[in-house]
Wavefront OBJ file of the C-alpha trace (Angstrom):
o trace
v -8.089 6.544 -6.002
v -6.950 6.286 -9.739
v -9.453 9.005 -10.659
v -8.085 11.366 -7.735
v -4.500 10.433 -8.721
v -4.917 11.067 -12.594
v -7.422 14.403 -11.733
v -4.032 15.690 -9.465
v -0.847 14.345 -12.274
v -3.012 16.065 -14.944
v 0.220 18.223 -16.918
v 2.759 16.505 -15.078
v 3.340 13.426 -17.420
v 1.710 11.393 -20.229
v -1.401 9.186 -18.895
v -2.288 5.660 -19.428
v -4.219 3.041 -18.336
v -3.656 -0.838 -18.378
v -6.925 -3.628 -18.736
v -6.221 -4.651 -14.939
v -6.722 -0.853 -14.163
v -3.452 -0.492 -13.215
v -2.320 3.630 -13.887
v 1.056 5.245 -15.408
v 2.274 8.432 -15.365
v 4.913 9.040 -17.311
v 7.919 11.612 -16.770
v 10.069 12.428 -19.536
v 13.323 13.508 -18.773
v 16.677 14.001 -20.417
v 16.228 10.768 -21.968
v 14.457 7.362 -22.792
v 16.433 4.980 -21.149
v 16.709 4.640 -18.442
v 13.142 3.518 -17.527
v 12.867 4.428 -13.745
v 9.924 2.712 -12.250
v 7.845 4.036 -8.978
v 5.319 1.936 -8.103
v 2.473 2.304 -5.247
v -0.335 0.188 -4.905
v -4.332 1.945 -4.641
v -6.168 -1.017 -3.653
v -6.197 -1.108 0.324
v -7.482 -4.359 2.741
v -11.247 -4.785 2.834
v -13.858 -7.573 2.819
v -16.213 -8.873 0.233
v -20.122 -9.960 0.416
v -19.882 -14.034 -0.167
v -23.837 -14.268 0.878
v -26.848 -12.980 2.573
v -28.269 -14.877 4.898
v -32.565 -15.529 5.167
v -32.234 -12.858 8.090
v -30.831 -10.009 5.945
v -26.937 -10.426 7.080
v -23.658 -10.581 5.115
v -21.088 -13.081 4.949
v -18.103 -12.319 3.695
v -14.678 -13.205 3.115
v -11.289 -11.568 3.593
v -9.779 -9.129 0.409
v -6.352 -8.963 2.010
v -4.091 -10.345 4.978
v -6.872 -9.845 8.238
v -6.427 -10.676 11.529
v -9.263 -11.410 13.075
v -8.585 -9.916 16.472
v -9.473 -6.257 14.475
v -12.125 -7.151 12.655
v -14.780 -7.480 15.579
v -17.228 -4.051 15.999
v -15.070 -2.646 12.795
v -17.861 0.290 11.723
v -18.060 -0.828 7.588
v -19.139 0.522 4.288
v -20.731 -1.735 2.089
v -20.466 -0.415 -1.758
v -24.022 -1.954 -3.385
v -25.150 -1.255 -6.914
v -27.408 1.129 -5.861
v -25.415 3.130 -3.177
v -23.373 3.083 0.132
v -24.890 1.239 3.129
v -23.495 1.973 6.425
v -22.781 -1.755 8.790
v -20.851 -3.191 11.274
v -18.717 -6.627 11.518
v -20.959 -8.544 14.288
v -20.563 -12.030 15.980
v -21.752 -13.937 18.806
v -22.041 -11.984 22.620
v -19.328 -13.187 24.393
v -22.078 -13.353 27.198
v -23.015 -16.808 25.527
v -19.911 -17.960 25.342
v -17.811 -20.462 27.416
v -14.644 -19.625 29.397
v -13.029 -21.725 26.723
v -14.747 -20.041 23.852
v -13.689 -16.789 25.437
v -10.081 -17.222 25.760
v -10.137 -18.172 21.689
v -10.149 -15.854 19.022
v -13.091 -15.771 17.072
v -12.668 -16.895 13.466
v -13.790 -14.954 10.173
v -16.309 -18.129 9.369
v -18.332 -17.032 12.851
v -18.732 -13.249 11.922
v -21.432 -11.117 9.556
v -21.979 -7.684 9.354
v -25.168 -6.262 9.968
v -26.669 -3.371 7.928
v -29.702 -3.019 9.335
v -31.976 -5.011 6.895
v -34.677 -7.656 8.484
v -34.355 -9.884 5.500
v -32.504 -11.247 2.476
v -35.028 -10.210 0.263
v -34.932 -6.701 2.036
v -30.711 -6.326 1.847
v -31.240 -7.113 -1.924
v -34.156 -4.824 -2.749
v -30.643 -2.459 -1.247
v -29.297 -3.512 -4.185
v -26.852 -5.632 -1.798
v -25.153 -8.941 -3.609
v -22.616 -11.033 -3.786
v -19.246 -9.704 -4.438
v -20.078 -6.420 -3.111
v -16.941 -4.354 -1.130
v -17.146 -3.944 1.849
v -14.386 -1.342 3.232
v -13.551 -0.307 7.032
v -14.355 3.646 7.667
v -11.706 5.008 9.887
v -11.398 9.078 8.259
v -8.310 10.624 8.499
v -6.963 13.024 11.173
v -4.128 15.041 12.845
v -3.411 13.623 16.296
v -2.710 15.980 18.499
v 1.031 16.179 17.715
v 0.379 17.629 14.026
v 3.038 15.582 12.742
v 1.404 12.066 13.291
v -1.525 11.660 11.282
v -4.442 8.429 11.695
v -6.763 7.312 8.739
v -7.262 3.475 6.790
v -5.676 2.435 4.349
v -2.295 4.370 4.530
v -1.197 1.242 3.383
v -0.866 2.749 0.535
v -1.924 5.564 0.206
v 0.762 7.258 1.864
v 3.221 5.404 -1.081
v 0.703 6.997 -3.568
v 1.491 10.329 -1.837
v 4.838 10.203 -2.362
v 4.296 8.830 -5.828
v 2.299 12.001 -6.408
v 4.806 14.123 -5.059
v 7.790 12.746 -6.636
v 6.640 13.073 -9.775
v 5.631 16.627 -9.084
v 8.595 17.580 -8.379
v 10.495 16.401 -11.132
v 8.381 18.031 -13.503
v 10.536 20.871 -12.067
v 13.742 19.359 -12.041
v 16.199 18.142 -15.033
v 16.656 13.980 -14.894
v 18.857 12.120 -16.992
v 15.724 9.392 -17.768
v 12.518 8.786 -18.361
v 10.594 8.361 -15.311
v 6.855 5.581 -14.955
v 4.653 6.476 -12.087
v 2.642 3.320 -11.441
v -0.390 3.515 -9.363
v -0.821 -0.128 -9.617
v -4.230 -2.220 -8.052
v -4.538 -5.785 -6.065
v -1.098 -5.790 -4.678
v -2.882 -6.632 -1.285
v -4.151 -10.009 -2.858
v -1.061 -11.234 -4.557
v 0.620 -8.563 -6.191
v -1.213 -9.307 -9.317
v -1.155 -5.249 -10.400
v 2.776 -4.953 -10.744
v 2.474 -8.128 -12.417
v 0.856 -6.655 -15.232
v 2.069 -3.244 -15.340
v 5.796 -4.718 -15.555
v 4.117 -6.290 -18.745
v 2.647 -2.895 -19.788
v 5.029 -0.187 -19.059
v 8.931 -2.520 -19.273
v 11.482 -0.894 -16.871
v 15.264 -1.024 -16.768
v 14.833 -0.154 -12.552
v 12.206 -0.603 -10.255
v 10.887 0.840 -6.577
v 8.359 -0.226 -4.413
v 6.996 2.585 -2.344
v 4.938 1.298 0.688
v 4.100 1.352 4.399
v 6.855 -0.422 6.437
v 6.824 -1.745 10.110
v 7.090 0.158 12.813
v 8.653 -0.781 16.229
v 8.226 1.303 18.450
v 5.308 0.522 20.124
v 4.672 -1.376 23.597
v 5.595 -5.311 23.157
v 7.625 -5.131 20.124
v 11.544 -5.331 20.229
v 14.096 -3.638 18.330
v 14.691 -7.413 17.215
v 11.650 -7.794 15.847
v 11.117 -4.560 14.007
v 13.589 -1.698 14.381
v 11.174 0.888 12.598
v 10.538 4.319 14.357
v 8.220 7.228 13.263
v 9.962 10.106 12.841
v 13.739 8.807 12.337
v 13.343 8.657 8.020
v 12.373 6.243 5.096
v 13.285 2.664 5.545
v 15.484 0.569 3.152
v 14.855 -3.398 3.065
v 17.337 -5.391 2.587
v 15.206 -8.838 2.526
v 10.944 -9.886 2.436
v 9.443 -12.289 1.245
v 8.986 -11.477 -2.331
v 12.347 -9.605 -2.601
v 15.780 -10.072 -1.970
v 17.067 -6.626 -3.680
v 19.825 -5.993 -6.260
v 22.463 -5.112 -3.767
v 24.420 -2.545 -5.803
v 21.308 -0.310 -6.096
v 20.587 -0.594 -2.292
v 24.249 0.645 -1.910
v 23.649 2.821 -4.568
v 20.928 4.843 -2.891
v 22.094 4.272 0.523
v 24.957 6.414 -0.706
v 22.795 9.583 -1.941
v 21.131 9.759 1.559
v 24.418 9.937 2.924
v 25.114 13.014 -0.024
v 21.872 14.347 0.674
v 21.865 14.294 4.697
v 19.055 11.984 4.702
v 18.851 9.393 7.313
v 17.540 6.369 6.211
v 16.526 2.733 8.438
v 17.260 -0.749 7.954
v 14.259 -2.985 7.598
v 14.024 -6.799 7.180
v 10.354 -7.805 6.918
v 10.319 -12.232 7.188
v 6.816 -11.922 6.512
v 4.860 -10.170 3.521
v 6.359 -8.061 -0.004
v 5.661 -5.402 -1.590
v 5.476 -4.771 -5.931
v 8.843 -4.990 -6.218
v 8.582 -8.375 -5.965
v 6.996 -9.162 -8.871
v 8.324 -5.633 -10.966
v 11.790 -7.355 -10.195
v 10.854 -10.632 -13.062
v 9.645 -8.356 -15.848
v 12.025 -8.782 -18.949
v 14.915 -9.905 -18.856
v 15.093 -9.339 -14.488
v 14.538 -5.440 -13.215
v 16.913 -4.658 -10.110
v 14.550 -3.505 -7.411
v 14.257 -1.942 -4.300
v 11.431 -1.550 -1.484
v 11.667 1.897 -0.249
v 9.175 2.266 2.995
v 8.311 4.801 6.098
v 7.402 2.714 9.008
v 3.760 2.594 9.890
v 2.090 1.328 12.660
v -1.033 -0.785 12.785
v -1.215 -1.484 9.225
v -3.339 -4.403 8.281
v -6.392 -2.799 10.860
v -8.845 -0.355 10.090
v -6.689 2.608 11.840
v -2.990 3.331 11.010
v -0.177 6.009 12.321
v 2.147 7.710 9.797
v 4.705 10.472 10.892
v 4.756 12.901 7.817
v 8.301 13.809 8.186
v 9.139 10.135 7.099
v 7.372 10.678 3.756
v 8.884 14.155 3.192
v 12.069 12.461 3.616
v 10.842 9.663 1.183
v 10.373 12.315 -1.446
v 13.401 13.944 -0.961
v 15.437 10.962 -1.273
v 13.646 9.439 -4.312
v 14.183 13.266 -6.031
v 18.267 12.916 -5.364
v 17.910 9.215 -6.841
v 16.110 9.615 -9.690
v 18.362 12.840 -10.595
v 21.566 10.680 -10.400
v 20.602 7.474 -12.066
v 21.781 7.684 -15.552
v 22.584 5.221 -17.956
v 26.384 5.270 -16.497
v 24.927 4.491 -12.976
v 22.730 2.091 -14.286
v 25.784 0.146 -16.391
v 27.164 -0.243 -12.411
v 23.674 -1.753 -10.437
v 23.128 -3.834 -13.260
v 24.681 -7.765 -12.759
l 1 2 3 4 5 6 7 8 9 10 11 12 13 14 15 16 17 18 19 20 21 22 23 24 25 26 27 28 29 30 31 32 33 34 35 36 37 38 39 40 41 42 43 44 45 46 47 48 49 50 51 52 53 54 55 56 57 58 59 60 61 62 63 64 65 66 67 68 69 70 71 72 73 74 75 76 77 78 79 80 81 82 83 84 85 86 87 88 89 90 91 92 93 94 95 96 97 98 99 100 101 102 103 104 105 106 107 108 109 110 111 112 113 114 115 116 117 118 119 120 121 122 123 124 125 126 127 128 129 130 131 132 133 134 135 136 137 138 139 140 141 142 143 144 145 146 147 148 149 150 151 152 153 154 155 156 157 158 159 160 161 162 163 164 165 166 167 168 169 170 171 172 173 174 175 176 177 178 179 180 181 182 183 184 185 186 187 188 189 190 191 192 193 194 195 196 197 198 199 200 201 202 203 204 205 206 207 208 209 210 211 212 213 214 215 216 217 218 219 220 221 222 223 224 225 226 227 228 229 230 231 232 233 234 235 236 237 238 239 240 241 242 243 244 245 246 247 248 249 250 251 252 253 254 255 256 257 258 259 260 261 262 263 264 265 266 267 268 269 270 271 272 273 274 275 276 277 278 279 280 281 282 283 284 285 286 287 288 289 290 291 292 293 294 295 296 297 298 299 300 301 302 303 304 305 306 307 308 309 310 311 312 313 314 315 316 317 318 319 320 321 322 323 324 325 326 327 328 329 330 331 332 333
């Protein structure tokens, strides 16, 4: 992902890297300060090789937030030191199981995936070992309504999408600041990337750009999330890592209005996103979670309507081209 992302900025911005592998683009605009931050996380959910057992299968354990119900028959990848090896996530036939056992959802600890091999010492002559990643394969594709598209790991790499194209664009466009692309890595286990690119690259403002939740599926009320694909970008007002700086909420709440863009509300009780650790750099960053609702994230196969991230770009493009140091002198406490 990094090496796609840099290959595609190339001329847009000034490149650098980070020791946690975390990767900035940088904008220049009209001047230094003040430091707008974008941030999108590459890394995506996956698994990791923990052991092999005598019979040639993997345990493994969890890179990410899993739930276990879509793990089961999930076709695999598994990245060894000497190439790709093709698996699947296997457990026990529910033909040997109880009623009990059936009505119970099986646990990570009871799975493996199998690739094939008869033996440990065959999976490692594969070059297979502990530690190894192990990633779902889902590839991506149109459905057949050509605005809704399916493939893993949209969460994130739609944000990275509209991190690309945001910064694209503004290579076109005057801005009254200097802009940080951050492509940032292991948000999915902790948000330990934005952690040390807020160290790397300070900002005076920061947004998170990532997959929100959608609600408009079968079994989910408006209650719980009021998400739908198709009706624009989402602005949250509270996660669990963030509670945002409510003056730049308002603040770009307003240019949709300007711009014509409709935006949604989101509350998310459960997860966060890199603004909630971009937020503590310095001396405190306001921040905001900008998201398009998604749905299935956290599974092998998610649903994205594209019109949501064109919208995305558009708004972040009216932002960034309004927030000056006099805009910033009113978000700031």
């Amino acid at each position: 992902m990094r090496d796609v992302l840099a290959r595609r900025l190339s001329g847009v911005g000034e490149m650098e890297r980070d020791g946690l592998g975390n990767l900035c683009c940088r904008a220049p605009g009209g001047s230094e300060r003040p430091r707008v931050g974008l941030a999108a996380h590459m890394d995506e959910i996956g698994l990791t090789v923990t052991d092999v057992t005598d019979d040639g299968f993997l345990r493994f354990l969890p890179l990410g937030g899993w739930w276990e119900q879509v793990m089961l028959a999930q076709r695999v990848t598994v990245h060894s030191r000497t190439g790709v090896l093709d698996g699947v996530v296997g457990s026990k036939p529910p033909h040997l199981l109880s009623t009990d056992e059936r009505r119970k959802i099986v646990e990570k600890k009871a799975m493996f995936i199998d690739i094939g091999a008869g033996s440990r010492r065959e999976a490692e002559e594969w070059g297979v070992r502990p530690g190894d990643a192990v990633v779902p394969v889902c590839p991506f594709v149109p459905l057949h309504n050509p605005d809704l598209v399916m493939a893993k790991a949209l969460d994130d790499r739609a944000g990275c999408a509209v991190l690309l194209e945001v910064l694209r664009r503004l290579a076109e466009v005057p801005h009254p600041n200097a802009v940080y692309g951050l492509a940032t890595v292991q948000e999915e286990v902790g948000l330990r990337g934005a952690e040390g690119a807020a160290r790397s690259w300070p900002l005076d403002v920061a947004f998170a750009l990532d997959v929100g939740i959608a609600g408009d599926t079968p079994g989910v009320s408006r209650d719980e999330a009021r998400g739908r694909l198709g009706a624009g970008p989402s602005l949250c007002v509270v996660d669990a890592s963030l509670v945002p700086n409510p003056r730049l909420r308002d603040f770009v709440a307003d240019v949709a209005a300007e711009e014509g863009i409709a935006v949604q509300w989101e509350a998310m009780p459960g997860g966060g996103t890199d603004a909630g650790r971009l937020q503590f750099a310095g001396h405190g960053v306001p921040s905001l979670y900008v998201g398009f609702p998604t749905r299935y994230i956290h599974s092998a196969a998610s649903v994205i309507h594209l019109g949501d991230l064109e919208a995305t770009v558009d708004l972040l493009v009216a932002v960034i081209r309004r927030l000056d140091a006099a805009a910033m002198e009113q978000i700031r406490p």
